[in-house]
Backbone as ProteinMPNN parsed JSONL, in Angstrom:
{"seq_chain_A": "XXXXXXXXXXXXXXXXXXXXXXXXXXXXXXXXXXXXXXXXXXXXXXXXXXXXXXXXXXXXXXXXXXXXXXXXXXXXXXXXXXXXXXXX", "coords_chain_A": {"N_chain_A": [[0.846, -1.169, 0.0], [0.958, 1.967, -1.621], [0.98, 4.983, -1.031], [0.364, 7.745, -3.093], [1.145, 11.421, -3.849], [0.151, 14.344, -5.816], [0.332, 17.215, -7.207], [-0.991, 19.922, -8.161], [-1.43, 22.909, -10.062], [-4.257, 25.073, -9.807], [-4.856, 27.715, -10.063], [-3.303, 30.649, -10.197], [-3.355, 34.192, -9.247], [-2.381, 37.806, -9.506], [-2.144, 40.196, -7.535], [-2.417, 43.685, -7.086], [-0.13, 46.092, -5.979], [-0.329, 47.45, -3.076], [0.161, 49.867, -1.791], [1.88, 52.59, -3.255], [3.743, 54.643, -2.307], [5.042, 53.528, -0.151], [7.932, 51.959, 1.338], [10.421, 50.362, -0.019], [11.196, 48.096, 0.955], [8.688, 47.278, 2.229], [5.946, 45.061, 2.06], [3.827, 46.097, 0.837], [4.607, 47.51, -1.027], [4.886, 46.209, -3.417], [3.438, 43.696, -5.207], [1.208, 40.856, -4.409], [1.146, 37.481, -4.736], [-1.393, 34.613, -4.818], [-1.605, 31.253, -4.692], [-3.447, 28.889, -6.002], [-3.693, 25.786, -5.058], [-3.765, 21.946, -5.984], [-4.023, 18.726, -4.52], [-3.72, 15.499, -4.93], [-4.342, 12.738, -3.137], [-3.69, 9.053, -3.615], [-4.214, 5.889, -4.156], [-3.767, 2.781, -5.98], [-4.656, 0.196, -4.675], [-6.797, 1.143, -2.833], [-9.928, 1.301, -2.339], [-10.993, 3.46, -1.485], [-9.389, 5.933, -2.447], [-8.757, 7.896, -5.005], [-8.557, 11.013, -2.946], [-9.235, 13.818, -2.796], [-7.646, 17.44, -2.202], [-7.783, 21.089, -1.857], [-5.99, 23.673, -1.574], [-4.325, 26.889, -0.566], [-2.509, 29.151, -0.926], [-0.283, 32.157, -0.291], [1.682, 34.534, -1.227], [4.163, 36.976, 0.244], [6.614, 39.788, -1.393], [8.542, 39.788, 0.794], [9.203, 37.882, 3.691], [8.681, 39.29, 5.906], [8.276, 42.909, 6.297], [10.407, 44.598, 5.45], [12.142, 42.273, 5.959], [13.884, 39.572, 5.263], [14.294, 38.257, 1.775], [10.946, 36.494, 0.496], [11.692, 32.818, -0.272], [10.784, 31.126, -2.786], [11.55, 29.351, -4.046], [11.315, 26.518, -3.73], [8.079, 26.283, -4.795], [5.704, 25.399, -7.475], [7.345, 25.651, -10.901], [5.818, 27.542, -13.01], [4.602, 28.916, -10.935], [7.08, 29.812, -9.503], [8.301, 31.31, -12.115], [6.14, 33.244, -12.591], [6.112, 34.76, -10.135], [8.703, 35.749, -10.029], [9.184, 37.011, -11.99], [7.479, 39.064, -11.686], [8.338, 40.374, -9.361], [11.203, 41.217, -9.925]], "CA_chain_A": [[0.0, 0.0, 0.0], [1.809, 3.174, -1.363], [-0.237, 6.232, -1.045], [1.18, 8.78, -3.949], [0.481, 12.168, -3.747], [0.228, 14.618, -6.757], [0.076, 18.519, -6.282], [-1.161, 20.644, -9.716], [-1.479, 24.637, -9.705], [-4.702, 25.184, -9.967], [-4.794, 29.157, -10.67], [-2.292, 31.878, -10.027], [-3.845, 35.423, -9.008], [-1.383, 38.433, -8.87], [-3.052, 41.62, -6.709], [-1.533, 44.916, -7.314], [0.246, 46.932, -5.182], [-1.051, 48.343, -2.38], [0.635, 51.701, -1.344], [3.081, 53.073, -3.772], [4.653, 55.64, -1.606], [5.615, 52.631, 0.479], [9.331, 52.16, 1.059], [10.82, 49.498, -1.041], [11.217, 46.819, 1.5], [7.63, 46.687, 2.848], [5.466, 44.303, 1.354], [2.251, 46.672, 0.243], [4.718, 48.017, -2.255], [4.633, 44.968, -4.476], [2.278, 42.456, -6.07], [0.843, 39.883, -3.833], [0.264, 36.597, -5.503], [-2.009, 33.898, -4.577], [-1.938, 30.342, -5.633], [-4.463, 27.449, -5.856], [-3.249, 23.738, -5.058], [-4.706, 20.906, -5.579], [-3.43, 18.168, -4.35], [-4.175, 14.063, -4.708], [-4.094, 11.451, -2.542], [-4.269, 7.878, -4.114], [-3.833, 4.176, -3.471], [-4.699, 2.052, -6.439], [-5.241, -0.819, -3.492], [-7.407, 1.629, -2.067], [-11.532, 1.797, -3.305], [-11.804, 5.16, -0.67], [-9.295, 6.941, -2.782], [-8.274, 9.063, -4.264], [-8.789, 12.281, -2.266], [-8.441, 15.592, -3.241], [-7.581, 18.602, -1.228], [-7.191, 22.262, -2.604], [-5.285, 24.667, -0.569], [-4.224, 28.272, -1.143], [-1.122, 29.694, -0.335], [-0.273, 33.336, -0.147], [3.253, 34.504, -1.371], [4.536, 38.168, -0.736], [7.891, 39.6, -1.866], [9.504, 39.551, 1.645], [8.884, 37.442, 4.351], [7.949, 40.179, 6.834], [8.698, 43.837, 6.369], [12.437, 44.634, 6.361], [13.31, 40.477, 6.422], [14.532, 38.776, 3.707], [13.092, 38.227, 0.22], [10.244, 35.178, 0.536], [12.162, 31.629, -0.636], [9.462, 30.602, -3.438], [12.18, 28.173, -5.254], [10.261, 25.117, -3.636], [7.419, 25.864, -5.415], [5.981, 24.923, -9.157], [8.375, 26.225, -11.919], [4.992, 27.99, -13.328], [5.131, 29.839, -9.571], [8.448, 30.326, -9.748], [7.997, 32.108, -13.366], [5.497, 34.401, -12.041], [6.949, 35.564, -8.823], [10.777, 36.344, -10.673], [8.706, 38.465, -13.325], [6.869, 40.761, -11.112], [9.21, 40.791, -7.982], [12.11, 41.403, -10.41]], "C_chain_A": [[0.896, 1.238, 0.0], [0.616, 4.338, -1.914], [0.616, 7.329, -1.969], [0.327, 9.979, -3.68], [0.634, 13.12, -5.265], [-0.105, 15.717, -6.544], [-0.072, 18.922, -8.318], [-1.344, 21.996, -9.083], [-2.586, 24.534, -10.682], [-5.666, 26.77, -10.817], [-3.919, 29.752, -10.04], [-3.064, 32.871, -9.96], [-2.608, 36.293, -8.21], [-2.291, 39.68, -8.498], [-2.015, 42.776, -6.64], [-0.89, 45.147, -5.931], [-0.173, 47.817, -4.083], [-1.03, 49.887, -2.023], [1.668, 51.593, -2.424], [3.935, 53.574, -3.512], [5.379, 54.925, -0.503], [7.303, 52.457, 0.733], [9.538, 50.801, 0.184], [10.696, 47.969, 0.023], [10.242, 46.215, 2.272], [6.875, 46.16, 1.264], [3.92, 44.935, 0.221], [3.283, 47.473, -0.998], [5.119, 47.03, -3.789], [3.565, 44.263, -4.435], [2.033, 41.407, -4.972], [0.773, 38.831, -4.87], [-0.244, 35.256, -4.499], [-2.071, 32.516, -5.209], [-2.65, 29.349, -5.018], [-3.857, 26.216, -5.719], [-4.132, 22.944, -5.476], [-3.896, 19.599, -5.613], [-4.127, 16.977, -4.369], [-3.678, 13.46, -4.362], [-4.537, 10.024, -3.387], [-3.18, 6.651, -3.963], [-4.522, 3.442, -4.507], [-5.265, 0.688, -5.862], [-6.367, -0.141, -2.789], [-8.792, 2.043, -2.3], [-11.609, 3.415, -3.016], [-10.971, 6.307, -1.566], [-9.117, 6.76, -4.391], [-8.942, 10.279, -3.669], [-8.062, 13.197, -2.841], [-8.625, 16.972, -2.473], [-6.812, 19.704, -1.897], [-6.766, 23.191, -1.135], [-4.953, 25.388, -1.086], [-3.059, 28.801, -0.118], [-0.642, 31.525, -0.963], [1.051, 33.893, -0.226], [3.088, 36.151, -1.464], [6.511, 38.126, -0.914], [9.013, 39.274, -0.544], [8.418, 38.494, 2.995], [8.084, 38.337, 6.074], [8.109, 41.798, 6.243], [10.173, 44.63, 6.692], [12.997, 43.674, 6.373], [13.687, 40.619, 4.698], [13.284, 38.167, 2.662], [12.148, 36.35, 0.711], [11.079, 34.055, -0.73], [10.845, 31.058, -1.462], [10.335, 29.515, -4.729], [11.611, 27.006, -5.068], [8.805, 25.437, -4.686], [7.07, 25.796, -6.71], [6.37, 26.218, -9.869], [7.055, 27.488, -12.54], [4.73, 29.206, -11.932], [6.159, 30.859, -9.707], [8.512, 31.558, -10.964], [7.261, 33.422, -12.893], [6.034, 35.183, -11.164], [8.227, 35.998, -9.625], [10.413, 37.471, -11.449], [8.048, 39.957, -12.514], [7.525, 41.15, -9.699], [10.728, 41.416, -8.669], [12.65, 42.994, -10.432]], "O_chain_A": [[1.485, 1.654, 0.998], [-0.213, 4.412, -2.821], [1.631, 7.762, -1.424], [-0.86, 9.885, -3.366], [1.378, 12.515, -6.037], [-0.948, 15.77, -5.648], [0.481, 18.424, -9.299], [-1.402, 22.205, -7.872], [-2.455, 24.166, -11.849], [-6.575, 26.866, -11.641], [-3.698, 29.178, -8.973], [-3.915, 32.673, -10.827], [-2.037, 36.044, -7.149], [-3.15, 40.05, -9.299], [-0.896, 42.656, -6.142], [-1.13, 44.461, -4.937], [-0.346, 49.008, -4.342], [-1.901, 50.756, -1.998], [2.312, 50.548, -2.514], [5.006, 53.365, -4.08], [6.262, 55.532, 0.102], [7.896, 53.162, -0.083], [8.51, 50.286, -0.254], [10.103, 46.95, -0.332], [10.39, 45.155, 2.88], [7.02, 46.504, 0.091], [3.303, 44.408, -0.704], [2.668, 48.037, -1.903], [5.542, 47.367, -4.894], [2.784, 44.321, -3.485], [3.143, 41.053, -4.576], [0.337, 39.203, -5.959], [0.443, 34.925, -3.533], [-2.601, 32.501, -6.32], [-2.566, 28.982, -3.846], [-3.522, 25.716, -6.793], [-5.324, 23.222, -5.347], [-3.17, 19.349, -6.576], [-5.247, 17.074, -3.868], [-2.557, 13.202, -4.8], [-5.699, 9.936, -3.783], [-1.971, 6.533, -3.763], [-5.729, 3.272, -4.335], [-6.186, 0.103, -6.432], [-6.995, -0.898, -2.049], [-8.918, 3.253, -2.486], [-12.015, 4.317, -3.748], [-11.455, 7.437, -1.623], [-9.301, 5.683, -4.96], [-10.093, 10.453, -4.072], [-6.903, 13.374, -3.217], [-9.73, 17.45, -2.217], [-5.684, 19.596, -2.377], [-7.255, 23.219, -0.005], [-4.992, 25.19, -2.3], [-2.915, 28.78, 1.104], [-0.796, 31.833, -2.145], [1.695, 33.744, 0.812], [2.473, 36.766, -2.336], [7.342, 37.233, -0.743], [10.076, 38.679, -0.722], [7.189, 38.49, 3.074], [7.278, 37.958, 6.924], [7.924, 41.561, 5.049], [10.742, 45.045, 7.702], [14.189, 43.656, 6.679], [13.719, 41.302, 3.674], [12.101, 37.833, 2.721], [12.723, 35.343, 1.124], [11.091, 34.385, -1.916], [9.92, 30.567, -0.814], [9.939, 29.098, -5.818], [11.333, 26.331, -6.059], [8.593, 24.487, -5.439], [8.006, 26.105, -7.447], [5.995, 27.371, -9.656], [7.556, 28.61, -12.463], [4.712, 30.401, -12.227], [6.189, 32.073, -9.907], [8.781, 32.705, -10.61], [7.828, 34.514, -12.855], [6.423, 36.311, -11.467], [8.388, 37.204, -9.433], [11.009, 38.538, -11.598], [8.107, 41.178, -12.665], [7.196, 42.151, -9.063], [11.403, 42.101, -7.9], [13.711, 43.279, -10.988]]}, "name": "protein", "num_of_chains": 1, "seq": "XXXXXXXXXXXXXXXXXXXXXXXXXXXXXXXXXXXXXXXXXXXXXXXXXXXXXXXXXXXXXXXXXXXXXXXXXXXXXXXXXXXXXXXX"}
């Protein structure tokens, strides 16, 4: 019994900018983006699955205000693409 899992990007949503007059290293002066998961559970031994669970994850450019830039190389290359273009 091996349970595989399988993660797809379901949509991408980038949200403007909030303040402009912002300083550079707070987060309301860049793009938010938003992405959709969806993720599957499955067991072809298994009738109950697979299962599917969507989740939403929330990426800005820094990890707080003033920290360091948010680490978004873990996620999908299609992610990745987006975030490099408008954080760039």
């Amino acid at each position: 019994m091996a349970i595989t899992k399988t993660t797809t990007v379901q949509r991408i949503e980038v949200y403007p900018l909030a303040d402009s007059s912002a300083p550079d290293t707070a987060n309301t002066k860049h793009p938010t983006v938003m992405v959709v998961y969806e993720d599957m559970l499955d067991d072809s031994e298994d009738a109950e699955l697979p299962v599917t669970a969507t989740r939403v994850k929330y990426l800005n450019k820094f990890v707080e205000d003033g920290g360091e830039a948010t680490d978004y190389s873990t996620e999908d290359a299609l992610v990745r693409t987006v975030c490099g273009a408008i954080w760039a």
